[in-house]
Each structure stands twice: as structure tokens, then as C-alpha cells.
C-alpha distance (Angstrom), angle and dihedral (degrees) to the residues before:
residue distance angle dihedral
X1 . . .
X2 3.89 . .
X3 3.51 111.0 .
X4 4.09 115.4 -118.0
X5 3.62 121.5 -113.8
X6 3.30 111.6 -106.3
X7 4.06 130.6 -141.5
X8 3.94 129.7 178.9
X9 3.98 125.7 -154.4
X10 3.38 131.2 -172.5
X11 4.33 139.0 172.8
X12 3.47 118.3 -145.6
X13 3.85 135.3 162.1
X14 4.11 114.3 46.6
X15 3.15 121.7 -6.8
X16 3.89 120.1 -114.1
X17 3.96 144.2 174.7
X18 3.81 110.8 -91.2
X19 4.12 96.3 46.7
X20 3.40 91.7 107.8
X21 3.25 99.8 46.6
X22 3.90 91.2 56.6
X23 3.34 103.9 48.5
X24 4.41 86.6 51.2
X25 4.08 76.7 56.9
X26 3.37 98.3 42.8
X27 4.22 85.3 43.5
X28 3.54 99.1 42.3
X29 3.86 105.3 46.8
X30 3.65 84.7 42.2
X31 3.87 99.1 61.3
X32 3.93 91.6 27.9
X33 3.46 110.5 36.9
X34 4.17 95.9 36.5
X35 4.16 106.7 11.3
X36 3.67 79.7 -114.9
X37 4.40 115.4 174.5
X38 3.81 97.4 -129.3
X39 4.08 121.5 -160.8
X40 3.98 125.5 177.5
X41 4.09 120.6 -157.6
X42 3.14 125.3 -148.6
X43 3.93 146.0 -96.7
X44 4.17 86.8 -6.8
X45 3.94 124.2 -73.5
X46 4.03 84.0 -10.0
X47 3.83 92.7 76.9
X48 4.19 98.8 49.5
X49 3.82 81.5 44.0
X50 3.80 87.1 53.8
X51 3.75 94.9 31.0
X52 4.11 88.6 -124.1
X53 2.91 117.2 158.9
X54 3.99 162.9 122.1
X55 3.17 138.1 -131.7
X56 3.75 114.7 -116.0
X57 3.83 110.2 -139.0
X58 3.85 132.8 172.0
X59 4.01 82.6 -94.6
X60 3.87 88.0 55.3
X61 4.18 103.4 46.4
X62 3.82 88.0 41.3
X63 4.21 106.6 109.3
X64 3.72 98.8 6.9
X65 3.87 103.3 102.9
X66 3.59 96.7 85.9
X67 3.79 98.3 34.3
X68 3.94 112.4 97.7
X69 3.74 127.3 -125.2
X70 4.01 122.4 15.8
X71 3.06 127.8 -59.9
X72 3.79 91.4 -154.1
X73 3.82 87.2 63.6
X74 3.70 114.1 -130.4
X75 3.81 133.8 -140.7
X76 3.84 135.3 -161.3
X77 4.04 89.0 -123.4
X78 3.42 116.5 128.5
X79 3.76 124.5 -152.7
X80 4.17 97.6 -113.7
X81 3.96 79.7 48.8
X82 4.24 123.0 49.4
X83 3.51 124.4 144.9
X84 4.01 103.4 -122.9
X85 4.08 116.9 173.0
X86 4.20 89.2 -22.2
X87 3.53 91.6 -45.4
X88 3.83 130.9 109.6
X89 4.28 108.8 -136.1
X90 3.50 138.1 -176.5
X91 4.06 95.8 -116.5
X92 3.97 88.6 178.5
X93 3.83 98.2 108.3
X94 3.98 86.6 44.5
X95 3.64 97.5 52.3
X96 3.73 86.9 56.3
X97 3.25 88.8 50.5
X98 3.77 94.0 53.5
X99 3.84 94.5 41.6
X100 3.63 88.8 60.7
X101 3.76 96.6 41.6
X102 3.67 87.4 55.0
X103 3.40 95.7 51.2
X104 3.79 97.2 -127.1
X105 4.31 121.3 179.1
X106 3.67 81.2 -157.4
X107 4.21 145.6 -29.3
X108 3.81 112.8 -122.5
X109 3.84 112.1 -152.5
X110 3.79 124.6 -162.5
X111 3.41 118.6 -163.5
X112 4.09 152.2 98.0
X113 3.74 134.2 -77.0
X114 4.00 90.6 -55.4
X115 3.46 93.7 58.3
X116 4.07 103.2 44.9
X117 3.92 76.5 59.1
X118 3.53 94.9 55.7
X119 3.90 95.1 34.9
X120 4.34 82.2 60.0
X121 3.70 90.5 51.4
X122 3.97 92.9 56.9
X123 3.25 95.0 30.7
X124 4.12 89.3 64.9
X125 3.75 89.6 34.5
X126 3.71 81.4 68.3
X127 3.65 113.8 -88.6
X128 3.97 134.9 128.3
X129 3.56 98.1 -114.3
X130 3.94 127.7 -174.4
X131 3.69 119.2 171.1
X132 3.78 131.5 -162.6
X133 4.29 113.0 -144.3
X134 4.04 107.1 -132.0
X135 3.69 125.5 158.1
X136 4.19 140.2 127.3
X137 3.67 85.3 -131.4
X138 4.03 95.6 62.2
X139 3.46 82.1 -154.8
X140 4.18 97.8 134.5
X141 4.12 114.4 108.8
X142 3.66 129.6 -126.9
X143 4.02 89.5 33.0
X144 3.72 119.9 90.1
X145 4.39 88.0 -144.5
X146 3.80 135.2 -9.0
X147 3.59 124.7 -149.2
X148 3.29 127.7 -80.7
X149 4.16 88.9 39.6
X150 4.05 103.6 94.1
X151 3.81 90.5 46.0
X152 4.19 98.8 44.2
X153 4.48 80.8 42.4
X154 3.69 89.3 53.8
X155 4.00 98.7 42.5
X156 4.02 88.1 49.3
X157 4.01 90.5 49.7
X158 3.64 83.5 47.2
X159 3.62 96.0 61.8
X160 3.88 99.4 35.6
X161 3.74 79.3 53.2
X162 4.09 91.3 57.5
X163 3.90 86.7 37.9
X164 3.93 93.1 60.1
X165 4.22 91.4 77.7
X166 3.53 101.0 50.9
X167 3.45 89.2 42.9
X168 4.03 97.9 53.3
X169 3.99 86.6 31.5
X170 4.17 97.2 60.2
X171 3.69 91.6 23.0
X172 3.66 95.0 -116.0
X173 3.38 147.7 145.5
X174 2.85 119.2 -124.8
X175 4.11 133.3 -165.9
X176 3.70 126.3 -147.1
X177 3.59 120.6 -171.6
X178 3.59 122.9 -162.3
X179 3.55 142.5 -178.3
X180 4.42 116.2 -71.3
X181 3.87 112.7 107.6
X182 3.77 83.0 174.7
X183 3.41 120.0 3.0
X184 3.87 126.6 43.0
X185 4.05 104.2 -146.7
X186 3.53 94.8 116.3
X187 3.80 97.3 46.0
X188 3.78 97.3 46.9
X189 3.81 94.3 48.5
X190 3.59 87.8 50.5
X191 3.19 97.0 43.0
X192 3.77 100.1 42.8
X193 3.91 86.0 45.7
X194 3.46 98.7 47.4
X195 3.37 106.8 46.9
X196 3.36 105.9 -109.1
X197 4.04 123.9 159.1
X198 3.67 106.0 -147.3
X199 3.86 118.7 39.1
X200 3.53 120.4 178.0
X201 3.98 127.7 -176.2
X202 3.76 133.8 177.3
X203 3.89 93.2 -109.7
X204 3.98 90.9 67.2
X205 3.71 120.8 50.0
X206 3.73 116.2 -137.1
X207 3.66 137.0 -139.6
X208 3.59 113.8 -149.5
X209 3.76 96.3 -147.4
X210 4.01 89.6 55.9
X211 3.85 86.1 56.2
X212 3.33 92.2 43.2
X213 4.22 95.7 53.2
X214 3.89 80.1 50.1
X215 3.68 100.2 52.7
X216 4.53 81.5 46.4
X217 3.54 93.4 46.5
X218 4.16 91.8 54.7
X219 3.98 83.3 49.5
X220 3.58 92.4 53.1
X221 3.75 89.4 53.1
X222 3.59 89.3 55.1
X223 3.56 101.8 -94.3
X224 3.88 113.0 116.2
X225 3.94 93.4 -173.9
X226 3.65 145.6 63.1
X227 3.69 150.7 163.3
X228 3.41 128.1 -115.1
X229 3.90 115.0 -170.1
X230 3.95 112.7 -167.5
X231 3.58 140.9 -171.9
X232 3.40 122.5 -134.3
X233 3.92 93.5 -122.1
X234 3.68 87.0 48.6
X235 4.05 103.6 142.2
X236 3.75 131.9 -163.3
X237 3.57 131.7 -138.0
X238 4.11 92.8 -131.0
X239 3.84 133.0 6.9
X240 3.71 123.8 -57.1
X241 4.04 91.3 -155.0
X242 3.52 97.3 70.7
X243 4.01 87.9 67.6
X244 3.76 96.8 41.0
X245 3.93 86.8 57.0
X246 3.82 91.1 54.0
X247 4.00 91.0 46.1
X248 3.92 94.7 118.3
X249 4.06 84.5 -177.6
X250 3.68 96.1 60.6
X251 3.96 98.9 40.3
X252 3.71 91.7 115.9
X253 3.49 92.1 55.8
X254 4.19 94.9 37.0
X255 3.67 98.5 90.4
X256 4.11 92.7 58.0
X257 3.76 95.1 35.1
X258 4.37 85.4 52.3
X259 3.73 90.6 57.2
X260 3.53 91.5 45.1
X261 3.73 102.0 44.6
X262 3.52 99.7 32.2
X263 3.73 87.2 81.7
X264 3.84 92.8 53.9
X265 3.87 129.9 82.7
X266 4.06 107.3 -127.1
X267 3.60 88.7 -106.5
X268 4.00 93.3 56.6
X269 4.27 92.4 65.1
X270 3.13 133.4 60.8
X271 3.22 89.1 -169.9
X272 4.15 97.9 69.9
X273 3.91 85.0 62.3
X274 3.72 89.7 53.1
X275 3.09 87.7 49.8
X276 3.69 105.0 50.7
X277 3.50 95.8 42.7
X278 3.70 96.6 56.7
X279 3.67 87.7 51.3
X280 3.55 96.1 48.7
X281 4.47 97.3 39.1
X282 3.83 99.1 28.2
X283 3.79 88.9 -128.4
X284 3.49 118.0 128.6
X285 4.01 117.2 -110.1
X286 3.95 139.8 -134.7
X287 3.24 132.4 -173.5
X288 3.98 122.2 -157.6
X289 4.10 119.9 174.8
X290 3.39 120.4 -156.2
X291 4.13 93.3 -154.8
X292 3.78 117.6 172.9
X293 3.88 89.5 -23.5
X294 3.50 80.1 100.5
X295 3.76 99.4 57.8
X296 4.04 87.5 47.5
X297 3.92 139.5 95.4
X298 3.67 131.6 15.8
X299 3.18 125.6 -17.5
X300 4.00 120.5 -107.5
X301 4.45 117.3 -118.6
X302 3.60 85.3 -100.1
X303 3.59 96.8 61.9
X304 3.25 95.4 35.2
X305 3.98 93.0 56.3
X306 4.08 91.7 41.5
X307 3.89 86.9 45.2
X308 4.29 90.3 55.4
X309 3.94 94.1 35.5
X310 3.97 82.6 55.1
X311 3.26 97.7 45.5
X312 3.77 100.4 50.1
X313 3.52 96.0 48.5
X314 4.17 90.9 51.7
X315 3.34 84.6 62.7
X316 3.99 96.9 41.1
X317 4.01 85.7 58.8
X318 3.67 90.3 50.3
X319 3.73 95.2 53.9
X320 4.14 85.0 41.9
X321 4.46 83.4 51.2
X322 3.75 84.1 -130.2
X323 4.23 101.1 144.5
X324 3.97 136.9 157.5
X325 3.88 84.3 68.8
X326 3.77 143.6 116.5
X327 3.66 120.3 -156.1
X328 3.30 117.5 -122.5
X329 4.02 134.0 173.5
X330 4.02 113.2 -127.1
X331 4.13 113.0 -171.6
X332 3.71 85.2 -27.9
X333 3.85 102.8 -45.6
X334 3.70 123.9 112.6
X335 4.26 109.4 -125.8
X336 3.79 127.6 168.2
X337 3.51 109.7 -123.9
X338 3.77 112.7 -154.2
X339 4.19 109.8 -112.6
X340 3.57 95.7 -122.6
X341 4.00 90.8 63.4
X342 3.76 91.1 50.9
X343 3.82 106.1 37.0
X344 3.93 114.7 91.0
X345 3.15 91.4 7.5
X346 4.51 126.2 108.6
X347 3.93 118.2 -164.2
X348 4.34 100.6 -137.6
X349 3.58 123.8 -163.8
X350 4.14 109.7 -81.0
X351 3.56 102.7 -122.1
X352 3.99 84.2 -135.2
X353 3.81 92.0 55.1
X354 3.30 114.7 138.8
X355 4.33 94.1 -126.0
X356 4.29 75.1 58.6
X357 4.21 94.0 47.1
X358 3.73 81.9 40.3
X359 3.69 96.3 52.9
X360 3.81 94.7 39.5
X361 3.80 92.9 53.1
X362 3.99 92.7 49.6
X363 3.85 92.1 57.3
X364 4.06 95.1 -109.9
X365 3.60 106.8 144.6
X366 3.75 119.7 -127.5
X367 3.47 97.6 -164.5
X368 3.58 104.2 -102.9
């Protein structure tokens, strides 16, 4: 008998909602569409350094489309780095090895910005490489979204949503930090689509004292509340200690909060811009982070429905031997982007975007 083609897939970097559902794409078109042998490693680049594996049979993609995270596990390893017996190794040379041993047409790796870099590296090393863009932060270029995105954006909206009534009930403001160490996608969607009156993203600096006149200008209009959605790379214009050490309403708490957040940058803690804007509005402050709630649960239709589009045409390209691409979805159509446009580089928010026209024109202020 002719021996099947044989394809490998693997998720590494963060986990995310919408995994699952692309490797049942990826698995399914595979062995339907092309008869295709299809094996998954495990915990990311780790598991084709390791050669573990499983194969990944009708039995094995059958329920996993709603079910969040991956159930190949995933790791932030990257193949000149893998922990083997306490000591980090380049594995590069051995997961060539391994490719070739297990006869593979070609390894399809989804994953963020980390992972297009390592897909470059094997893919010059040698290897047909196809990668699949996922990540909260939406943050890859040349793809309009990546999995994982629509479902983290509508779990953050959710909360600001919930946030809203104790907010206008305790006339409070209250901060919400979510996920964006360097881009601020997820935190001005949510932000813009929930409603909230202060959003802040790593791509505009903020002053404090601009917020601040904000936050009093909404209580002069009779509205003694507002939201103020944050991204984690958030940065201000000037240090948010100097306000925390005039806070006269957290002095009993000042000596363990210094010891604390003396070792942080201003960026790093939310807590400084509670801090500061209490000090400078008079209204009291909470702070609620989102954390890797976002990255949790099932994964919305959207991602679902990117996640299978994705999928299918990874494996199209494979059948077509086009490799040393990611797929990415431009106004709708799917178009290979060559790896060396995508790797090392981070799509940030346009500050003419329309979500930053949009926000502008409502009155939410960005900070600057």
C-alpha cells in the first residue's frame, strides 16, 4: 500500500479560545479533504523537539470545537531554547532531525508573535512551514484578526459591562486593566464597546492630570462615576508615585503599598493610577484585573469560524506545496503572507484608526 502523507501541528505560546477549533480544521480537512496522516506534538516546539506526540484521528478532533485552550498543550519554548535535564538547549538541529524521521510534508504551527519567529527560523533551516496567527492581543500584521481576539474582546466588554453599576452605584471609579503589554486592540475595543470613559493603550502616553480633569468634568455634569479601561502597557507621561505619596486617604496603608510598589515601574500597577487619581478627584478608586480570564472558556462564533477558515486553508497551501507562510485574512480573503514580512514585526493601533476617531468624537478621553 501507498504510504499516507503525513502532516504535523502544533500550538505554542499562550493559550487562547479558538485552538481547538483549529487544529479540528486543520485535522479534519486534512484526513477528509486530502487522506492526509495527521500527528499533533505536544506543549508547542517542546513536543517535535521531544518527538511527543499523538496522532490526531477522527476519534481525537471529535468534541473539541467548543472546548477552550489546546488540547495539545502549548509552551512558550522556543526551539534554540528547551529545557532538557535542567538545562536550556538549542533543539533546532534535532527537530530537523525528527521532522525528517517522521516523514512529515510539512509542520503547521499556531501561535503569536514568538512563534512566527520561530516558524522563520525552521522554515530557513529547511522545513515546510505554515503557521496559523492567534493571539488576544490581535497584534500580528498582514491579518485583519487572529484567534483568540473576538472571544478575549467580548469577555472584557462583558465585565466592563457588569462594572458599569457599581461604578454609578458608589460613585466610583473604577479601573480595569486588561491584557496589552504593547499594543492596545483589545482595550480600545472594549473600551469603545463597552462604554467606558477613560481608555488608555500603550500607543498613547497618558497624563494623569488630563484623566483626572476628565473624570471632574463628568462630575460636574452630574455624573460622580466613570470607567477607566487600561492596558497593561499603558504608560504615563510622569511618575504615578509622587501622587500615591500625597494620598492622605491611603496613609495607613502607604508604608506596605511603598515596599510593594517601589519595585514596580508606574506602568507595572494599576494600583499607582488608583492611586493618583483618587488623590487628584477625591473619588474613591478600584481596581479590577481581568488576568488570563480573558484567554479562558469557549470560544465565541467568530473565533470559531476564523479558527476553521484558517485551518482549512493551512492545509489547502500544503496540498498546493506553498510554505514559509502564515495565513492571514485581509478584508475577508484568505492570503499567505510570506514569514519574513510577519516575523519581528507587531501591528499597533494607528492613531487615525477609526475605534481612535470613534472614541475621540464620543468624548472618551484617551489620555492625551
Amino acid at each position: 500500500m501507498r504510504k499516507k502523507t503525513r502532516i504535523g501541528i502544533l500550538t505554542a505560546g499562550g493559550d487562547c479560545p479558538g485552538l481547538n477549533a483549529a487544529i479540528r480544521a486543520v485535522g479534519k480537512s486534512a484526513i477528509c479533504d486530502y487522506g492526509y496522516e495527521v500527528i499533533g506534538f505536544k506543549d508547542g516546539f517542546r513536543g517535535i523537539a521531544l518527538s511527543n506526540y499523538v496522532a490526531l484521528d477522527a476519534r481525537a478532533l471529535s468534541g473539541i470545537l467548543t472546548i477552550g485552550g489546546t488540547i495539545l498543550g502549548t509552551s512558550r519554548e522556543k526551539p534554540t531554547k528547551i529545557e532538557v535535564e535542567g538545562e536550556l538547549k538549542d533543539m533546532t538541529d534535532v527537530i530537523i532531525s525528527n521532522y525528517k524521521r517522521l516523514g512529515l510534508k510539512a509542520l503547521i504551527c499556531i501561535g503569536g508573535g514568538g512563534t512566527q519567529k520561530s516558524a522563520l527560523k525552521l522554515a530557513k533551516a529547511g522545513l515546510n512551514i505554515i503557521t496559523i496567527p492567534k493571539t488576544i492581543d490581535n497584534d500580528i500584521p498582514y491579518t485583519d484578526t487572529a484567534i483568540g481576539f473576538d472571544t478575549a474582546l467580548t469577555i472584557a466588554i462583558e465585565a466592563i459591562d457588569r462594572l458599569h453599576s457599581t461604578a454609578h452605584s458608589h460613585h466610583r471609579i473604577v479601573i480595569v486593566e486588561l491584557m496589552g503589554h504593547n499594543t492596545g486592540w483589545l482595550t480600545l475595543g472594549a473600551g469603545l464597546a463597552g462604554g467606558a470613559d477613560v481608555i488608555l493603550i500603550p500607543e498613547i502616553p497618558f497624563d494623569v492630570q488630563k484623566v483626572a480633569a476628565a473624570i471632574e468634568a463628568r462630575k460636574a455634569r452630574g455624573s460622580p462615576f466613570s470607567i477607566v479601561a487600561v492596558a497593561e502597557g499603558a504608560t504615563p507621561v510622569s511618575d504615578l508615585k509622587q501622587h500615591m505619596e500625597k494620598s492622605r486617604a491611603n496613609h495607613k496603608i502607604f508604608s506596605t503599598l511603598k515596599r510593594i510598589l517601589d519595585k514596580a515601574s508606574p506602568a507595572e500597577h494599576p494600583l499607582l493610577l488608583a492611586l493618583a487619581l483618587e488623590q487628584l478627584t477625591g473619588l474613591e478608586s478600584r481596581v479590577t484585573i481581568l488576568g488570563y480570564v480573558q484567554r479562558g472558556g469557549a470560544p465565541s462564533a467568530a473565533d470559531r469560524l476564523l479558527a476553521t477558515t484558517l485551518g482549512t486553508a493551512a492545509v489547502r497551501l500544503v496540498s498546493e506545496g506553498r510554505f514559509g507562510v502564515m495565513v492571514g485574512l485581509s478584508q475577508g480573503e484568505i492570503k499567505p503572507v510570506p514569514l519574513e514580512l510577519v516575523a519581528n514585526r507587531r501591528k499597533e493601533v494607528p492613531l487615525d484608526h477609526p475605534w481612535i476617531r470613534a472614541a475621540r468624537a464620543i468624548g472618551t478621553c484617551l489620555g492625551d
